[in-house]
C-alpha positions as CSV (number, residue, x, y, z in Angstrom):
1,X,65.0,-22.6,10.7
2,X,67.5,-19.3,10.3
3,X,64.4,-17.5,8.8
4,X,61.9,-18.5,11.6
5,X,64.5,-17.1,13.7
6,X,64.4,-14.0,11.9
7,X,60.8,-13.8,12.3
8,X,61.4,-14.0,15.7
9,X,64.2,-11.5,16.2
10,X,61.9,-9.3,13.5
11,X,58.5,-9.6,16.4
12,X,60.8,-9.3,19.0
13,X,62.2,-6.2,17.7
14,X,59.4,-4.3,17.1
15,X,57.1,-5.0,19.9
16,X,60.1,-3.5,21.7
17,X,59.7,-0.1,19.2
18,X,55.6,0.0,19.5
19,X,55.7,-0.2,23.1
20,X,58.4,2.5,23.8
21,X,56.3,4.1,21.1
22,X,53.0,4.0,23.6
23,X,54.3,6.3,26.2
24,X,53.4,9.5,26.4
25,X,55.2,12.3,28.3
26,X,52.9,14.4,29.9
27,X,53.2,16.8,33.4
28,X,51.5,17.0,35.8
29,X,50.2,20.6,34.9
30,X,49.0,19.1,31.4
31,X,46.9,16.3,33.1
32,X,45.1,19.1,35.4
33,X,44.1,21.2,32.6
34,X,43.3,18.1,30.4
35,X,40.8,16.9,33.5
36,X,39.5,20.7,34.1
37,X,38.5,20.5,30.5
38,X,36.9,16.9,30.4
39,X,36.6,15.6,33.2
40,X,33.0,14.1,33.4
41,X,32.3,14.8,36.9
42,X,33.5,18.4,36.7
43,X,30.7,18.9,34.2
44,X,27.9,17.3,36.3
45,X,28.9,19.6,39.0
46,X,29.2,22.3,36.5
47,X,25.4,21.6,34.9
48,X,23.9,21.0,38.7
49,X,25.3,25.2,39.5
50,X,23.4,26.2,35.9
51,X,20.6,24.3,37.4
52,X,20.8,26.2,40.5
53,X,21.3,29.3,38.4
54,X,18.1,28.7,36.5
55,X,15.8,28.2,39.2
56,X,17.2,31.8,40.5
57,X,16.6,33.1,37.2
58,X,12.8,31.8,37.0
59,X,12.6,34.3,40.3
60,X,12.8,37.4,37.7
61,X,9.1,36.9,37.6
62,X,8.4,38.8,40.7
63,X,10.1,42.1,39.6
64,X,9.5,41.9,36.0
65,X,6.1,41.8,34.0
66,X,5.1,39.1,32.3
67,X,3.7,39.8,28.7
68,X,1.3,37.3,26.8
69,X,0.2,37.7,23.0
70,X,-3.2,36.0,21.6
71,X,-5.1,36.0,18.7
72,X,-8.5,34.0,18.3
73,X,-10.5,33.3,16.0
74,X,-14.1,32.2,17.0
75,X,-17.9,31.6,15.5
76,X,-21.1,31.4,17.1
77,X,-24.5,31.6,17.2
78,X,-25.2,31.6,20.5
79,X,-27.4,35.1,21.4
80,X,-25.7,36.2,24.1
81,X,-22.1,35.6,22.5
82,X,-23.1,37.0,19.2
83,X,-24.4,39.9,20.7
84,X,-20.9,40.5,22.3
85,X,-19.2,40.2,19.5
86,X,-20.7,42.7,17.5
87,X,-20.9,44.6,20.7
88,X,-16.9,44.5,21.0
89,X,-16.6,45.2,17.2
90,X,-18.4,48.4,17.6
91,X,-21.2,47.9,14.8
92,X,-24.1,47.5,16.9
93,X,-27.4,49.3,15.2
94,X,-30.7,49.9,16.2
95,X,-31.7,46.7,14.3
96,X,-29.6,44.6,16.3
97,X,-31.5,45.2,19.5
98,X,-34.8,43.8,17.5
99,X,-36.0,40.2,19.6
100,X,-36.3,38.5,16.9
101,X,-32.6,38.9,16.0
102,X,-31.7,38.8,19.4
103,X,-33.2,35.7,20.1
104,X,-32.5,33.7,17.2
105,X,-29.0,35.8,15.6
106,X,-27.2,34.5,12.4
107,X,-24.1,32.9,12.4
108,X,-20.7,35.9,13.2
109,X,-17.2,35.2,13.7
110,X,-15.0,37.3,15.2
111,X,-11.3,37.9,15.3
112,X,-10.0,38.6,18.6
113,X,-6.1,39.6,19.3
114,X,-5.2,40.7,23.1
115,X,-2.1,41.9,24.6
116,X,-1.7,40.8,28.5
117,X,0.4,42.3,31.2
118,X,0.5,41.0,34.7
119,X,3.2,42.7,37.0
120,X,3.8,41.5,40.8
121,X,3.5,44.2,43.2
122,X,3.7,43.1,47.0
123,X,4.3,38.8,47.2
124,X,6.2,38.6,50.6
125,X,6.6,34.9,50.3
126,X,8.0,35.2,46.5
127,X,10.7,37.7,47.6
128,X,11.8,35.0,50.0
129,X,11.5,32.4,48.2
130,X,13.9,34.6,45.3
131,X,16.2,35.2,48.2
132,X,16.6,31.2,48.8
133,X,17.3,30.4,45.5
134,X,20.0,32.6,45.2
135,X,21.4,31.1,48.3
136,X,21.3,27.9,46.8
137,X,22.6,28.9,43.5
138,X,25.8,30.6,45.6
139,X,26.2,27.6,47.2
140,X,26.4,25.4,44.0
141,X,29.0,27.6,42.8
142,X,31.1,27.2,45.6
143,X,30.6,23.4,45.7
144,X,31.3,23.0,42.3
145,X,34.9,24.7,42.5
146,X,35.1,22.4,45.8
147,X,35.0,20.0,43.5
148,X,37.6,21.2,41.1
149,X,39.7,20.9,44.2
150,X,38.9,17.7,44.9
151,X,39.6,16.6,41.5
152,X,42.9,18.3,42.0
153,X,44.0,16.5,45.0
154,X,42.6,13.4,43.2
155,X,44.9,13.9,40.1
156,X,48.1,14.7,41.9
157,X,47.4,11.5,44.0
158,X,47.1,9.2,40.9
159,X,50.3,11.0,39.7
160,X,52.3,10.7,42.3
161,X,51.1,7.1,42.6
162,X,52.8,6.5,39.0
163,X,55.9,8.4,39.9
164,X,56.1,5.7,42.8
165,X,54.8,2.5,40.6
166,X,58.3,3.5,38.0
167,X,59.9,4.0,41.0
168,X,59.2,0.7,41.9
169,X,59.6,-0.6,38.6
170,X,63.2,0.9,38.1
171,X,64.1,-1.1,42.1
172,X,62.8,-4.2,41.0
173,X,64.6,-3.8,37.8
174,X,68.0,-3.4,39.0
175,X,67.3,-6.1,41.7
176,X,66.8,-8.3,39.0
177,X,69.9,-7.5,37.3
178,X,71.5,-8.1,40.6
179,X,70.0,-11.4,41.1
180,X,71.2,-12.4,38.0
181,X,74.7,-11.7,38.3
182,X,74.6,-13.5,41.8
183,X,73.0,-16.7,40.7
184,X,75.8,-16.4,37.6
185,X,78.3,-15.8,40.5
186,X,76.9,-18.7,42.7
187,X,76.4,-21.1,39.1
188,X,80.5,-20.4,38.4
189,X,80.8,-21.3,42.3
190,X,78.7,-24.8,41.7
191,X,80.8,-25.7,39.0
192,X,84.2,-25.0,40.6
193,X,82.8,-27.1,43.8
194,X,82.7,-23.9,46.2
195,X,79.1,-23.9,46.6
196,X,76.6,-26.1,46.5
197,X,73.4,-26.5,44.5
198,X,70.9,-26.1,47.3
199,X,72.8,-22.2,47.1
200,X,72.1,-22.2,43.3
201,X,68.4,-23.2,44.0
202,X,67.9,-20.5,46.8
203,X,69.0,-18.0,44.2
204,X,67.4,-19.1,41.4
205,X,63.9,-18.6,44.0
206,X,65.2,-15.2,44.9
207,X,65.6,-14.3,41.4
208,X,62.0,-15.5,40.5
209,X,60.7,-13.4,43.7
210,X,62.2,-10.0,42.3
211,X,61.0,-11.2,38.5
212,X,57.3,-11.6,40.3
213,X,57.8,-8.2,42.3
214,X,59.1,-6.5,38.8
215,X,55.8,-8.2,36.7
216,X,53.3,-6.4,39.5
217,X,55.2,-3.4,39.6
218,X,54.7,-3.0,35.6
219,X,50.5,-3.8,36.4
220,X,50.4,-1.1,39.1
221,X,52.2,1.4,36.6
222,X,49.7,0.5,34.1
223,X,46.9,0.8,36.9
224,X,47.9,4.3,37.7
225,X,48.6,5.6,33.8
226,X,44.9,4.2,33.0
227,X,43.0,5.8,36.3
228,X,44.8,9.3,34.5
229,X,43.2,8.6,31.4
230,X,40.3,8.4,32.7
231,X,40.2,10.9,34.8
232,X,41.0,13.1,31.9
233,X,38.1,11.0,30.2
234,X,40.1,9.8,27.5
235,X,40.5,6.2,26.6
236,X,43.9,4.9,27.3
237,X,44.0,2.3,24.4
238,X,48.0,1.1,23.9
239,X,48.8,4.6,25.2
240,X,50.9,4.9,28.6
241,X,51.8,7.8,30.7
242,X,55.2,8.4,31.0
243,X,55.7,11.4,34.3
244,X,57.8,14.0,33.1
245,X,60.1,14.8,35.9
246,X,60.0,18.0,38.5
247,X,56.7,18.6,38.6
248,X,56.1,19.0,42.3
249,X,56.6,22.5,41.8
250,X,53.7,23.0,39.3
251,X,50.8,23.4,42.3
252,X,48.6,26.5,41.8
253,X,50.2,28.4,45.1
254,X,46.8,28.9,46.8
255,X,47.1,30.2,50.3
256,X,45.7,27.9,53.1
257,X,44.5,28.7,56.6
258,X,44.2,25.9,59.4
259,X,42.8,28.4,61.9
260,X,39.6,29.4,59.6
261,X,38.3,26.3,58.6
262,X,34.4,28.1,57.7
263,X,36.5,29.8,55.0
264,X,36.9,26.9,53.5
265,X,35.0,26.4,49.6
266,X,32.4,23.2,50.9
267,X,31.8,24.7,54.3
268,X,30.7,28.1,52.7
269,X,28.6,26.1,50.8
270,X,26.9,24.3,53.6
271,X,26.2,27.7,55.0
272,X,24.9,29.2,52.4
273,X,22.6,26.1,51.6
274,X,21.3,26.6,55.8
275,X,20.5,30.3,55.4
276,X,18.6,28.9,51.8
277,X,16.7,26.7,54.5
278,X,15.6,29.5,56.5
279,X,14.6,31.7,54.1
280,X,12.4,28.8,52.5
281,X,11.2,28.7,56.0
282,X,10.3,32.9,56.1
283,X,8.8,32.0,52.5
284,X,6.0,29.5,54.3
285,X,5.3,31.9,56.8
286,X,5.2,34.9,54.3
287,X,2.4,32.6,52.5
288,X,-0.1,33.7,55.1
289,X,-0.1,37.2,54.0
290,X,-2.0,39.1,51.2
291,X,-0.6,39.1,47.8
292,X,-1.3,42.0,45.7
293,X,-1.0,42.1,42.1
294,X,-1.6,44.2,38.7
295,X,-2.7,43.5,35.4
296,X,-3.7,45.2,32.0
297,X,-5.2,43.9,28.6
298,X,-5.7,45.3,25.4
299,X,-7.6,44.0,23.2
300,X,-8.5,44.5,19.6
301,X,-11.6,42.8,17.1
302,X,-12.4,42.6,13.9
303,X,-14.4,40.8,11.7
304,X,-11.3,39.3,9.6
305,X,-8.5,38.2,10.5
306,X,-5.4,40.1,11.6
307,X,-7.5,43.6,11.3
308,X,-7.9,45.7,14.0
309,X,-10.9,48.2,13.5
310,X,-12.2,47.7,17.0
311,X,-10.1,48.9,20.2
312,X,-10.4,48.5,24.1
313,X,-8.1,47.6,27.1
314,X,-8.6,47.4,30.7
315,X,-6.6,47.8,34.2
316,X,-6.4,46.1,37.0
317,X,-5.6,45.4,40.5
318,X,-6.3,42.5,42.8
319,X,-6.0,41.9,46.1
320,X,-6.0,38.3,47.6
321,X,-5.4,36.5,50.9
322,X,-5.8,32.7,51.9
323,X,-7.4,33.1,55.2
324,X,-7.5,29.2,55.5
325,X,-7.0,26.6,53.6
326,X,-7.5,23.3,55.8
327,X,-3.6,23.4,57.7
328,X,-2.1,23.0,54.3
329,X,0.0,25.9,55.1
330,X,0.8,25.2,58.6
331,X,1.7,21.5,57.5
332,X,4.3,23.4,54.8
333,X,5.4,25.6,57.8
334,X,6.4,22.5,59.9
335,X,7.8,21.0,57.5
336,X,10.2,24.1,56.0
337,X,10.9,24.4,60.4
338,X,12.3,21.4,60.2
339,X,14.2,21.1,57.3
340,X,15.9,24.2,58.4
341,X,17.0,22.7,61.6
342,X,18.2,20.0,59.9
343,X,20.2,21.8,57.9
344,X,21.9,23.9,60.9
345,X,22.6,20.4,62.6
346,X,24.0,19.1,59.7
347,X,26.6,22.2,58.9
348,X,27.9,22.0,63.1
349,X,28.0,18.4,62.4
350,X,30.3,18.7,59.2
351,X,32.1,21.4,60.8
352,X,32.8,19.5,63.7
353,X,33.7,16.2,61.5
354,X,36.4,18.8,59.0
355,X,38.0,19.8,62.8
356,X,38.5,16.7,63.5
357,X,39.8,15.6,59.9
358,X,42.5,18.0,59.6
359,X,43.5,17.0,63.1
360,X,44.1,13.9,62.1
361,X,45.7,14.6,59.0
362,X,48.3,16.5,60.5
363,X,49.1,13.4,62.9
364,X,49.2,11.1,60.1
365,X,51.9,13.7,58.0
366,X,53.8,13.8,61.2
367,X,53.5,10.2,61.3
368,X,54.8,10.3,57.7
369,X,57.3,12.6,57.7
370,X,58.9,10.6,60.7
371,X,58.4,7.7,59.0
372,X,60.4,9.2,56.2
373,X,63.4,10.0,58.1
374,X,63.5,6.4,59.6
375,X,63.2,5.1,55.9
376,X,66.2,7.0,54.7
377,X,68.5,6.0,58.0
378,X,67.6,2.3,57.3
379,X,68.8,2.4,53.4
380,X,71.5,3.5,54.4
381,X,72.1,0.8,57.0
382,X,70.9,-1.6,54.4
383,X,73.0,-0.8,51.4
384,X,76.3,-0.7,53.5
385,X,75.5,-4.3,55.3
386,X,74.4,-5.7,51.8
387,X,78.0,-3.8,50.9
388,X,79.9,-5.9,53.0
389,X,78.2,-9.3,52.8
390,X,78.4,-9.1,49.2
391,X,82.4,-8.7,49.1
392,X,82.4,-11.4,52.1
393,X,80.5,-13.6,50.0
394,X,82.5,-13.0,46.9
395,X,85.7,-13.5,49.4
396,X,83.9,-17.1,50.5
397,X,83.2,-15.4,53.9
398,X,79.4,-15.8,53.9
399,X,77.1,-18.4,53.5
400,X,74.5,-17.9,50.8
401,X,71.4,-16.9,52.9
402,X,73.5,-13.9,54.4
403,X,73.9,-12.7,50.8
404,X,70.2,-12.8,49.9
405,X,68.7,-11.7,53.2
406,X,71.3,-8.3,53.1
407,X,70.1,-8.1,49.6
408,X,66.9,-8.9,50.1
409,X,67.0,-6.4,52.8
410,X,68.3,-3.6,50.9
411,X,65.5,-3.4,48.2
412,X,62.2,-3.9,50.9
413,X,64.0,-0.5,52.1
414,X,64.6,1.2,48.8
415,X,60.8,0.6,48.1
416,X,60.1,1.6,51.9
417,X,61.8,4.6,51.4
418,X,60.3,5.5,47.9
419,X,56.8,4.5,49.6
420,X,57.4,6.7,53.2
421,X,58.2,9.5,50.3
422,X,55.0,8.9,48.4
423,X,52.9,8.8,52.0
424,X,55.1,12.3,53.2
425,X,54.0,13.9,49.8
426,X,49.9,13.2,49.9
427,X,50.1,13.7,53.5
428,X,51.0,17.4,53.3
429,X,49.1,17.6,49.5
430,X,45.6,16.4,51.8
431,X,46.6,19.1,54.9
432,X,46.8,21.5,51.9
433,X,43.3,20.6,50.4
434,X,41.8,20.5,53.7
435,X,42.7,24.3,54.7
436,X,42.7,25.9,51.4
């Protein structure tokens, strides 16, 4: 028996050491550079700007040459194609031009390698089109560090949200230590005949109501350290974040503006994607016009491989227009026209829906920091009534349910107060996202 109890003491005593062993201190600043590092949305939005930035990059074509290398090798005896090769190998004789040879030529190979340069000189619609996916590629940029921001205000939420769930631990904790000592207090009062056991029962249900408050509190703490861990795409394992205090003031100080909302990160980006729009649109439209373009070869042929006895390039210049081509332009025209409007409805639109957001976040952290005012008057009205009922009670000068409905009382506004906080705090954190 003594050593199954030890066994027991033993388990008991170091599942106590491995779990304080499973938290992990970490600020708030560490978790943000953690996430800014690994986060696996970050790097989607990071790989959809290189996207962007390659499509703009594939524009170079239409200021830059493009250069192509070949080398063939080929046999025949076709008449017309053996004549050309010898023709371009510069050994044609006199007996080559005989009909019989002509007509019916032995078998030749030829070794052909060519050098090819084609450089844009006037595409209208190209230099538009260029000029669009630059837009775009701006715009990604600017969306993608929106969405660092985002992720920013997401982290400090889930932060602050286990700041509040130890909060709430540490109340329910010391509530159950108080409702322990008063069903002791009202257990001593049972046995000396000064209370009675319905008192002792009311207790003992208070007592399980903080124990069941103090067991979700714990899951809500363990919520919050997981969504971090994941958020800094790490696997949270038997690990738990422990908050390391005073970090409020670890915010990058970024300066907002509430009366210039279109300076705002996502908005820019909208913008930037409508004037995208309308040059694609300018690009249609530029389609219709000529397109003129250069070219040179050089080429050089031998009769073996990789020699170069025979020499001879040519340059180049063309000039083409699509005069029609059965409204397939005109339909692309349309469509681009469209697509551009929508675009410009969609930026007022989203404009018009940010306006209209910050308006009502400022109501709601007016709401809150009201709210939070009210909260800390009514603790203190709680904690001095509890105060007095308890020595009352202790004094035989209140009944039982006076005791656990001051008591009662006094925690729902402790955790009031720590949520009003908590609400106050993300209120102003979301006004400061929304303007920055």
């Amino acid at each position: 028996m003594k050593f199954h109890l030890f066994l027991l003491y033993f388990f008991l005593f170091w599942t106590g050491f491995s779990q304080a062993q499973k938290e992990v201190s970490m600020s708030l600043s560490q978790i943000l550079d953690k996430v800014f590092s690994e986060n696996l949305d970050l790097k989607v939005s990071e790989q959809v700007f290189k996207e962007a930035q390659g499509d703009f990059r594939q524009t170079h074509a239409l200021l830059l040459p493009s250069v192509r290398v070949s080398h063939t090798a080929l046999t025949t005896t076709n008449p017309l194609m053996a004549f050309g090769f010898k023709l371009n190998q510069e050994r044609l004789t006199p007996a080559d031009f005989d009909p019989s040879l002509l007509n019916d030529p032995e078998q030749i190979e030829t070794f052909a390698t060519r050098v090819e340069l084609m450089q844009p000189l006037l595409n209208l619609d190209g230099y538009m089109a260029r000029a669009a996916a630059k837009l775009k590629m701006e715009a990604m940029e600017l969306q993608s560090l929106r969405s660092r921001e985002y992720m920013h205000l997401g982290v400090f939420q889930a932060f602050k949200q286990l700041e509040l769930s130890y909060k709430m631990v540490e109340v329910f904790a010391k509530a159950k230590v108080t409702a322990e000592a008063h069903y002791q207090l009202v257990s001593d009062y049972v046995t000396q005949g000064l209370a009675q056991e319905a008192d002792r029962l009311m207790v003992s249900v208070r007592l399980n109501e903080v124990s069941s408050g103090l067991a979700h509190a714990e899951r809500l703490r363990i919520n919050a350290s997981d969504r971090l861990f994941t958020l800094m795409n790490e696997s949270p394992g038997n690990r738990m974040i422990l908050p390391e205090p005073n970090t409020q003031n670890e915010i990058d100080e970024v300066e907002s503006d509430k009366t210039n909302l279109e300076a705002r990160k996502d908005i820019q980006a909208m913008k930037k994607a409508t004037l995208a729009y309308h040059k694609m649109y300018q690009s249609t439209n530029a389609s219709l016009a000529p397109r003129l373009n250069a070219f040179a070869s050089y080429e050089l042929y031998d009769t073996e491989l990789f020699q170069t006895d025979a020499k001879g390039y040519t340059l180049g210049a063309q000039l083409s227009w699509d005069v029609f081509d059965g409204y397939k332009t005109a339909g692309k025209v349309q469509k681009a026209k469209a697509q551009y409007l929508q675009a410009q409805y969609k930026e007022q639109a989203y404009l018009n829906q940010s306006e209209n957001e910050l308006r009502a976040a400022e109501r709601q952290a007016a709401d809150a920091e009201n709210q939070l005012a009210l909260a800390k008057l009514a603790l203190e009205h709680a904690k001095e009534v509890y105060r007095i009922r308890e020595n009352r009670f202790k004094e035989g000068l209140e009944k039982t349910t006076d005791l656990l409905l001051a008591e009662t009382q006094y925690v729902e506004k402790e955790l009031a107060l720590e949520q009003a906080a908590f609400n106050a705090e993300l209120a102003n954190q979301f006004i400061f996202f929304l303007t920055r």
